[in-house]
Biopython code that builds the backbone (N, CA, C, O; Angstrom):
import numpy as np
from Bio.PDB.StructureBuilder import StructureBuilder

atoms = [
    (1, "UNK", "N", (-18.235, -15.867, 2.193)),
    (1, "UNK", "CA", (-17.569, -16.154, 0.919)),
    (1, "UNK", "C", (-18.168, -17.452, 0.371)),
    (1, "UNK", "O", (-18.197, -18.551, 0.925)),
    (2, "UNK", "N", (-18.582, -17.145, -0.677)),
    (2, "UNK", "CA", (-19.159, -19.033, -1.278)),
    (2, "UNK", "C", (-18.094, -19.535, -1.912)),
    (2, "UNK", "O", (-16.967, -19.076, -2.094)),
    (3, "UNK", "N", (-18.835, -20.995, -2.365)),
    (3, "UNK", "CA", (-16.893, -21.905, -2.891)),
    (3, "UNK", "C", (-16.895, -21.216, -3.999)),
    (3, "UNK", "O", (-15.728, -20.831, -3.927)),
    (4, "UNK", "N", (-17.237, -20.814, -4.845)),
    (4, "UNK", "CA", (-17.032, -20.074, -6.418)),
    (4, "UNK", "C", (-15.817, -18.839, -5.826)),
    (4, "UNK", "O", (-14.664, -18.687, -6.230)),
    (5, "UNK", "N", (-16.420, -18.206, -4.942)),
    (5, "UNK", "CA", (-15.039, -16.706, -4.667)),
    (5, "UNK", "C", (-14.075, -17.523, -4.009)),
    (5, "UNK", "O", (-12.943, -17.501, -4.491)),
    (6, "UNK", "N", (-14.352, -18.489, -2.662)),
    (6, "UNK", "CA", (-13.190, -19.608, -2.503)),
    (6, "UNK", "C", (-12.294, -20.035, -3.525)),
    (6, "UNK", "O", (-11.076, -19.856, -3.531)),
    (7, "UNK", "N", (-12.951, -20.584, -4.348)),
    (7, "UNK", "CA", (-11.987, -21.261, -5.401)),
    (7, "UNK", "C", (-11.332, -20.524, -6.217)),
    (7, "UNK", "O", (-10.313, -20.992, -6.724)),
    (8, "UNK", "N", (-11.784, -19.122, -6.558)),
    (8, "UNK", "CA", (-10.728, -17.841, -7.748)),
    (8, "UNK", "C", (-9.854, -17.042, -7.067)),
    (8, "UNK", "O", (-9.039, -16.209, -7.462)),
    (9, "UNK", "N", (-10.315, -17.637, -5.406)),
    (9, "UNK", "CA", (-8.836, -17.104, -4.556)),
    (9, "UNK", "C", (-8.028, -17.773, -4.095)),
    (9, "UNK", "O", (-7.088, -17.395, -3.396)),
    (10, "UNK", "N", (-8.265, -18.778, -4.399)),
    (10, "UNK", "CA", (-7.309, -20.461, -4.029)),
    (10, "UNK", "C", (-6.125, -19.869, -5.810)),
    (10, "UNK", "O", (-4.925, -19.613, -5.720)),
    (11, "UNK", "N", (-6.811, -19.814, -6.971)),
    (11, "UNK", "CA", (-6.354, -19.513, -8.028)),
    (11, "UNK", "C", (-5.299, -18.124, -7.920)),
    (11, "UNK", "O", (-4.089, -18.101, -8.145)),
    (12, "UNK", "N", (-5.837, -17.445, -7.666)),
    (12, "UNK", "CA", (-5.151, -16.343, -7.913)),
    (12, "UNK", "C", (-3.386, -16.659, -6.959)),
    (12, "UNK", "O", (-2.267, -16.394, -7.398)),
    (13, "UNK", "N", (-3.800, -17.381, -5.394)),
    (13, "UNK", "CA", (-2.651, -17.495, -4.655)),
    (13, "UNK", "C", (-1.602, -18.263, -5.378)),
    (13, "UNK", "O", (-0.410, -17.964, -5.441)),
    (14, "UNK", "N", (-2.417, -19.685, -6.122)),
    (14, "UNK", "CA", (-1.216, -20.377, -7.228)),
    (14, "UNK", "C", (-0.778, -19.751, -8.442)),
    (14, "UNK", "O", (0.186, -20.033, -9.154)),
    (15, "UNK", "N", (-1.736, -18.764, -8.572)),
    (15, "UNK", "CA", (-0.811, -17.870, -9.672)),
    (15, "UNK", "C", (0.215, -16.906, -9.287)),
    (15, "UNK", "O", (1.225, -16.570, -9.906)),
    (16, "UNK", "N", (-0.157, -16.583, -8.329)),
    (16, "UNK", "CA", (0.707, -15.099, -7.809)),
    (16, "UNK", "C", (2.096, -15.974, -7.431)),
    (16, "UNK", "O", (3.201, -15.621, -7.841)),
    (17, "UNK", "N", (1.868, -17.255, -6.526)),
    (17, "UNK", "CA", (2.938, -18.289, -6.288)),
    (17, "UNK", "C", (3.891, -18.388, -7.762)),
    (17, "UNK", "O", (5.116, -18.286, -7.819)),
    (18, "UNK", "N", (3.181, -18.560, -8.626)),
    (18, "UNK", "CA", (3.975, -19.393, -9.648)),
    (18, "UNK", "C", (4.658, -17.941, -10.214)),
    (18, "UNK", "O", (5.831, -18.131, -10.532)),
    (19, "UNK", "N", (4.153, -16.358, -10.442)),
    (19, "UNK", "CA", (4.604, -15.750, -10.428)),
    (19, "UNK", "C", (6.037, -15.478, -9.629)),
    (19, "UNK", "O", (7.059, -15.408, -10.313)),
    (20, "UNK", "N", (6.095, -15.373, -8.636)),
    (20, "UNK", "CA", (6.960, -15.371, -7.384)),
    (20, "UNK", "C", (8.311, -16.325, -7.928)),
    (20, "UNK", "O", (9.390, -15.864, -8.300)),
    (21, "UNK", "N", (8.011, -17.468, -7.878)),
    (21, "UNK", "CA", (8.645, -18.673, -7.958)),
    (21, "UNK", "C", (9.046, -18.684, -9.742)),
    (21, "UNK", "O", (10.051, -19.360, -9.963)),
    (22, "UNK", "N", (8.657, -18.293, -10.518)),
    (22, "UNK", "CA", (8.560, -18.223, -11.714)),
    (22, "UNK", "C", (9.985, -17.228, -12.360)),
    (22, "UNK", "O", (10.545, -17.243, -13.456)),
    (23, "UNK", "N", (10.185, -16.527, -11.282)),
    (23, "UNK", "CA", (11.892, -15.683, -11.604)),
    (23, "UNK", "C", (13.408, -16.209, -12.062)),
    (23, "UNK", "O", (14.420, -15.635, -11.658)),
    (24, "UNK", "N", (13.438, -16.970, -12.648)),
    (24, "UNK", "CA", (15.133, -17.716, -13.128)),
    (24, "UNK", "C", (16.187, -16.914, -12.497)),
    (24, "UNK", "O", (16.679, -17.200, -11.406)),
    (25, "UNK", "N", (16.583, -15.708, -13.348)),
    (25, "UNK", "CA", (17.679, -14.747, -13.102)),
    (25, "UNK", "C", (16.908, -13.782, -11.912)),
    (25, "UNK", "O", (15.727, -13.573, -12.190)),
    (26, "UNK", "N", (17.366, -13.175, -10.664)),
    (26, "UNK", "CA", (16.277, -12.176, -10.415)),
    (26, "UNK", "C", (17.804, -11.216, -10.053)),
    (26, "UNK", "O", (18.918, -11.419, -9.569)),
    (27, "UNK", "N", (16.831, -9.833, -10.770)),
    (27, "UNK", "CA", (17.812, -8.420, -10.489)),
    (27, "UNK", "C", (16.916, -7.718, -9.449)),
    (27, "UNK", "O", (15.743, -7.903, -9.125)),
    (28, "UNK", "N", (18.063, -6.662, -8.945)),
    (28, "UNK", "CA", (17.128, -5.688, -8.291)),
    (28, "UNK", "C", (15.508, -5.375, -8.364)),
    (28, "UNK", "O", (14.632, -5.547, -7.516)),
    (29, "UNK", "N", (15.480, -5.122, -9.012)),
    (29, "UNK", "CA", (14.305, -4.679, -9.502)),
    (29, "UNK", "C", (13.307, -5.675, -9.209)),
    (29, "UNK", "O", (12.312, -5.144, -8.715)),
    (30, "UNK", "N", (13.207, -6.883, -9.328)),
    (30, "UNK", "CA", (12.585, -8.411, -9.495)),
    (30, "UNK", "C", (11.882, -7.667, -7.449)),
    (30, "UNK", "O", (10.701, -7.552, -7.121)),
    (31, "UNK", "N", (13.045, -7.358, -6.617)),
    (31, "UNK", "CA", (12.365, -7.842, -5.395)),
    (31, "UNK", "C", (11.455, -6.792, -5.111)),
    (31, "UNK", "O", (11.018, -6.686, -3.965)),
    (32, "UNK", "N", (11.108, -5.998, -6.009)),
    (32, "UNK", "CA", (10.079, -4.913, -6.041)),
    (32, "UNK", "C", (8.385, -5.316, -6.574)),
    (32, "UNK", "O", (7.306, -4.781, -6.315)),
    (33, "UNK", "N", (8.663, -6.197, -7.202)),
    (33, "UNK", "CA", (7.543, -7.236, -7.945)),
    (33, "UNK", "C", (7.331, -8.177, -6.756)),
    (33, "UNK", "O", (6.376, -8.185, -5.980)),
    (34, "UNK", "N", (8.242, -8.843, -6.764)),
    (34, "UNK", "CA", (8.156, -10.459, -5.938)),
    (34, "UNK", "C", (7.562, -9.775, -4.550)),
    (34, "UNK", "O", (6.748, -10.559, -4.062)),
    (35, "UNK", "N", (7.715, -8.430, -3.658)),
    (35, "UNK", "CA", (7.129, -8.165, -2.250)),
    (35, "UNK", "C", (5.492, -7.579, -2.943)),
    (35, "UNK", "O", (4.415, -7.970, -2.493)),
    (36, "UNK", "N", (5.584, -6.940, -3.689)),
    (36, "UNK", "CA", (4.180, -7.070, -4.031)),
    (36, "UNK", "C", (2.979, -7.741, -3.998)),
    (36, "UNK", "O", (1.887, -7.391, -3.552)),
    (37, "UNK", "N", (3.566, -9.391, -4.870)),
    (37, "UNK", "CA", (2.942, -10.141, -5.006)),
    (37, "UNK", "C", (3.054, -11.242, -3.933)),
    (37, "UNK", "O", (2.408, -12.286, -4.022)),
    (38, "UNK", "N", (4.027, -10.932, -2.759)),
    (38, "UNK", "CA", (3.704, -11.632, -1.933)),
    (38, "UNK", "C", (3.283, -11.087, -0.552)),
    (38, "UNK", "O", (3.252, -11.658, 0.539)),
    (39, "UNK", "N", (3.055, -10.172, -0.806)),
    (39, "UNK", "CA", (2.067, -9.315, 0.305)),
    (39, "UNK", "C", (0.796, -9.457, -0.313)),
    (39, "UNK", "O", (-0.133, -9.459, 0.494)),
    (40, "UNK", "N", (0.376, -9.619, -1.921)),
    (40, "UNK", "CA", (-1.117, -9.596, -2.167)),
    (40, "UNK", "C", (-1.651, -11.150, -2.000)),
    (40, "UNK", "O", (-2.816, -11.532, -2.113)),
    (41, "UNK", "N", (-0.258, -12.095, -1.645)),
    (41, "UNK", "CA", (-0.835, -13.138, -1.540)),
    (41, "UNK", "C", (-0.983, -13.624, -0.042)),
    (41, "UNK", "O", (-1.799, -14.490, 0.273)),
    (42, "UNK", "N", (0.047, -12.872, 1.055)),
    (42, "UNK", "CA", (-0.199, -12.941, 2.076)),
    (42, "UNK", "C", (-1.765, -12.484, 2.383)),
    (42, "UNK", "O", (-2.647, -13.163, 2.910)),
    (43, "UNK", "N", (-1.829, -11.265, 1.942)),
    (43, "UNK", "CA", (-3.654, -10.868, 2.036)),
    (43, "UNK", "C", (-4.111, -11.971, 1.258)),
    (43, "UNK", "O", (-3.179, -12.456, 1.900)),
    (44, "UNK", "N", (-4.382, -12.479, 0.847)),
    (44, "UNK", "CA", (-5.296, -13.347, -0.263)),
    (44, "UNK", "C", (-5.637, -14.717, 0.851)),
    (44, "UNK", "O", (-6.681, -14.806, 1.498)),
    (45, "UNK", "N", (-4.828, -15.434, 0.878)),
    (45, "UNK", "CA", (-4.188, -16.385, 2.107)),
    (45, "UNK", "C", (-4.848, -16.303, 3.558)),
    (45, "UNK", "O", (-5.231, -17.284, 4.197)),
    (46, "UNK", "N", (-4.932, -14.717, 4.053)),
    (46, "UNK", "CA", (-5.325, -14.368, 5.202)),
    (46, "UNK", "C", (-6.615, -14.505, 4.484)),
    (46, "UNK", "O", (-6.913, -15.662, 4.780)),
    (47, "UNK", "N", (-7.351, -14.162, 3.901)),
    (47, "UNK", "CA", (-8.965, -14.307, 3.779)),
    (47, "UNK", "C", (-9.309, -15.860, 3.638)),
    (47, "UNK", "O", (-10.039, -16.295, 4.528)),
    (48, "UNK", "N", (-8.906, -16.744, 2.678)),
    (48, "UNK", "CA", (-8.885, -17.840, 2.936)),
    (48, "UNK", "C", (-9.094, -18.808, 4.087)),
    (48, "UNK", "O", (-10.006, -19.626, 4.204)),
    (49, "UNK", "N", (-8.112, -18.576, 4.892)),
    (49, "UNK", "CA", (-8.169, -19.052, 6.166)),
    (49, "UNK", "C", (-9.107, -18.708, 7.127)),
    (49, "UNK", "O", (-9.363, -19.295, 8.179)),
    (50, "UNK", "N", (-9.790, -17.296, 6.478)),
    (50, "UNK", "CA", (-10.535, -16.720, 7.330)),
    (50, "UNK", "C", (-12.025, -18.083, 7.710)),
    (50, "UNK", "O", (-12.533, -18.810, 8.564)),
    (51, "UNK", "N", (-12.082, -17.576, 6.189)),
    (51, "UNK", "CA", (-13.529, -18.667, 5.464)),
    (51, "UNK", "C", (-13.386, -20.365, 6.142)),
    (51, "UNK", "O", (-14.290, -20.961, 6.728)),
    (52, "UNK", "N", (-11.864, -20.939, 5.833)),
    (52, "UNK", "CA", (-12.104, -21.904, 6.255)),
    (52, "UNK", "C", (-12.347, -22.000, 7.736)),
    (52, "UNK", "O", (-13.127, -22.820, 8.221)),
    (53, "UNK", "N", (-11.713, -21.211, 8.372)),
    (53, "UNK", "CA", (-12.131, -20.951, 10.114)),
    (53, "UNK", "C", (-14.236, -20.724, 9.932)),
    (53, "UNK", "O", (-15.190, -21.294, 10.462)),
    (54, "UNK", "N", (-14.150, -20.050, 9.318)),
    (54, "UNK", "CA", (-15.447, -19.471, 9.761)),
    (54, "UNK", "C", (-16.891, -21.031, 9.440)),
    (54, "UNK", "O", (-17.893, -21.311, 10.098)),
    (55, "UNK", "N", (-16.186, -21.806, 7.911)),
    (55, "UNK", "CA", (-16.626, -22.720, 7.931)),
    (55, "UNK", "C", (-16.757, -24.090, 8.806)),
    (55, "UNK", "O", (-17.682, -24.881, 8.992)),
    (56, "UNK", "N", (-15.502, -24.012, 9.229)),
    (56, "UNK", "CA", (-15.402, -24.632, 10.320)),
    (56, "UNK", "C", (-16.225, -24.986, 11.257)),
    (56, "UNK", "O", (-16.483, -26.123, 11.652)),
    (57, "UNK", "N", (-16.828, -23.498, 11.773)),
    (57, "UNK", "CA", (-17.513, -23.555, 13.034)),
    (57, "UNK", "C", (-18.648, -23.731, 12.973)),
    (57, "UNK", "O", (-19.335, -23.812, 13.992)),
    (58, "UNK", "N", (-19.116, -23.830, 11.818)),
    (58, "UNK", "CA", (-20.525, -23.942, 11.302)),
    (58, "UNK", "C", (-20.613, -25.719, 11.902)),
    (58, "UNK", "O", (-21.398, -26.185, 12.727)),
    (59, "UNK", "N", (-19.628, -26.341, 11.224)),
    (59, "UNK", "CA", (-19.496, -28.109, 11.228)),
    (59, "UNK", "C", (-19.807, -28.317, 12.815)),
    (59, "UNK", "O", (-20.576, -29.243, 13.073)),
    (60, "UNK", "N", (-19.411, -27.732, 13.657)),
    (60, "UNK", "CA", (-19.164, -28.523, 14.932)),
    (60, "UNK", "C", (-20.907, -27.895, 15.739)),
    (60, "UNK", "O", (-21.236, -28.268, 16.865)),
]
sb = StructureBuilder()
sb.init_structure("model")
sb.init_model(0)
sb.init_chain("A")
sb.init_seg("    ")
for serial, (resi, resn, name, xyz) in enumerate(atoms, 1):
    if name == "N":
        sb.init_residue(resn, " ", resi, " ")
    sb.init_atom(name, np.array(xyz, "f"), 0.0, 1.0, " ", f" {name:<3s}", serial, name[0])
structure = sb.get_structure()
């Protein structure tokens, strides 16, 4: 992953976050959205970490 796809998936997680977090009133319906977007950010998150692990090991 280079920092350019790093960084529009660092983005997308604070968007999907602010989505999430972004609910005032939430109805039924809301927790049908909100597991969506926080399962696409749990995946999103998991790749992330991947990269920084993988960068990691490069350093040492």
């Amino acid at each position: 992953m280079q920092d350019q796809q790093l960084q529009r998936k660092l983005e997308q997680v604070d968007i999907m976050e602010s989505q999430i977090y972004g609910h005032r009133t939430i109805v039924p319906s809301d927790y049908r959205d909100m597991l969506k977007l926080a399962e696409a950010m749990y995946q999103t998150s998991g790749e992330i970490l991947e990269h920084i692990k993988n960068e990691a090991k490069k350093e040492i």
